[in-house]
C-alpha positions, 0 to 999 in steps of 0.5 A: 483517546489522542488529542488533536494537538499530538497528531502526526502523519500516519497517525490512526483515528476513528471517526464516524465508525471508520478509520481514518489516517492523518496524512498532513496536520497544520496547528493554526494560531490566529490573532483572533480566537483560539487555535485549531488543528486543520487535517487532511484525512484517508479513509483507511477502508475506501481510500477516499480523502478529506479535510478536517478541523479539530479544536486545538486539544480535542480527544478523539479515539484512537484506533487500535490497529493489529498488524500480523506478518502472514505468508501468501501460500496458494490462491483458491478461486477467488479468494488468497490463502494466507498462513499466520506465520506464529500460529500457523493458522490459515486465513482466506482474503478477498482481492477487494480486501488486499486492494490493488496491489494484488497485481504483485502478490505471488506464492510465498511472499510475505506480507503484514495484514492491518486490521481494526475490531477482526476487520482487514482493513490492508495488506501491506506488500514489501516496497519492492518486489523482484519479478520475472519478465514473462512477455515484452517486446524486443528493444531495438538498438537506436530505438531514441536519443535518450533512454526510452521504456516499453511495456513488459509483463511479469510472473503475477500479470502485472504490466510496468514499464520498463527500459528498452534493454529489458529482455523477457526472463530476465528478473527484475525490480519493481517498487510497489508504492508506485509501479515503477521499474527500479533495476535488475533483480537477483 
């Protein structure tokens, strides 16, 4: 059990049989009456936000969440291959389940895998990842005034913009987070 006063963002709670995330916390004291905790919430599983009132001290539970770092070895059909990298255990994850962030995943990357009662609940990619360009359009010089960005296409089928001097086969970095080019890989 937490109480509403120790919450925090990224805090994890369980509510009506989800999960849910602290994203923003505000401890109010009015003049009149006693104090509140006013949240705003994530549903960790659809991702859906909302906002909440807690009494200021109310326990809630806590959710207990695992977090196993797995390495992505191979796709089948439609389902991920993912090897537990202590126990060397396969387990087999749904795009459903990794989410969005699928569009970066490539053989043998690392990932950690959040989960709650045996249930995924994400897959937590690295913040950035380095990709080969695999199709773009060629930047032609005098193109705009100031720097302009094209669409290119890396190694996982992922589309990102990227500067006009971004050539295909060049590797470069993206950050995850937010899919935004953010330099020249390695």
């Amino acid at each position: 059990m937490i109480s509403s006063n120790d919450f925090r963002p990224g805090v994890s709670i369980v509510l009506d049989g989800s999960v849910w995330r602290v994203v923003e916390f505000l401890h109010v004291k009015p003049g009149k009456g006693s104090a509140f905790v006013r949240t705003k919430l994530k549903n960790v599983q659809s991702g859906s936000v909302v906002e909440r009132t807690f009494r200021a001290g109310e326990t809630v539970p806590q959710a207990t969440l695992e977090k196993s770092t797995m390495q992505h070895t191979y796709k089948d059909g439609d389902d991920f291959v993912f090897m537990e990298m202590e126990t060397y255990e396969e387990a087999r994850l749904t795009a459903a389940q990794i989410g969005d962030r699928v569009k970066y995943l490539k053989d043998g990357m690392e990932v950690n895998v959040v989960r709650w009662d045996e249930q995924v609940l994400e897959v937590e990619l690295p913040n950035s990842v380095v990709l080969e360009v695999v199709q773009t359009d060629p930047g032609v010089r005098g193109d705009t005034a100031t720097g302009g960005t094209k669409p290119a296409v890396v190694e996982t089928g992922a589309t990102i913009m990227v500067p006009l001097f971004i050539s295909q086969g060049e590797r470069i970095r993206i950050d995850t987070r937010n899919d935004t080019y953010l330099g020249r890989g390695e």
